[in-house]
C-alpha positions, 0 to 999 in steps of 0.5 A, a space after each residue: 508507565 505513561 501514557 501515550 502523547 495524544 496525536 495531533 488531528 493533521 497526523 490522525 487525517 493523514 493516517 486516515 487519508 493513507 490508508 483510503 488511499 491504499 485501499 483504492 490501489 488495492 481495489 484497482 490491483 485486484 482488478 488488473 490482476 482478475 479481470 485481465 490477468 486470471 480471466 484475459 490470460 494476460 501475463 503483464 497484468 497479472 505480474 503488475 496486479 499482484 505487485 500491486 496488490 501484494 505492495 498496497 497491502 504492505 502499505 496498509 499494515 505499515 499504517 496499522 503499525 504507524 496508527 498503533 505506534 509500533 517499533 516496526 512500522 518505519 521499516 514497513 512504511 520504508 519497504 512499501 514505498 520502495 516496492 511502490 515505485 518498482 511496482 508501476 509500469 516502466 511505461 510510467 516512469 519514463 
């Protein structure tokens, strides 16, 4: 059995820089959800808070799979950034 090709430091950066970036949309999803969707009584951002938190935790498993070189990390990486673009706000698109 071989053993695994090193990873550049551009691929270990860009691994890293990802998953600080998740976390910081996941900590602002959490926001939205309890500040003003639990406790304002806010249907919008309670749906918006959820599909963020629920995407930026999808995104966040696809690069532990990314980083530990897993078979199923493409369609994990794949299916965050799809929910990723549906879960911004319509208002964002347009």
């Amino acid at each position: 059995m071989r053993p695994p090709a090193a990873r550049s430091s551009l691929v270990v950066s860009a691994l890293v820089i990802t998953i600080l970036i998740a976390l910081t949309l996941e900590i602002g999803a959490m926001q939205e959800l309890v500040v003003r969707g639990v406790r304002g009584g806010e249907t919008q951002p309670l749906v918006i808070g959820v599909l963020g938190a629920l995407t930026s935790a999808l995104v966040l498993v696809a690069v532990v799979a990314l980083w530990r070189r897993a078979t199923s990390a493409p369609p994990l990486a794949l299916l965050g950034a799809v929910l990723g673009g549906y879960a911004e706000p319509a208002e964002a698109r347009a």
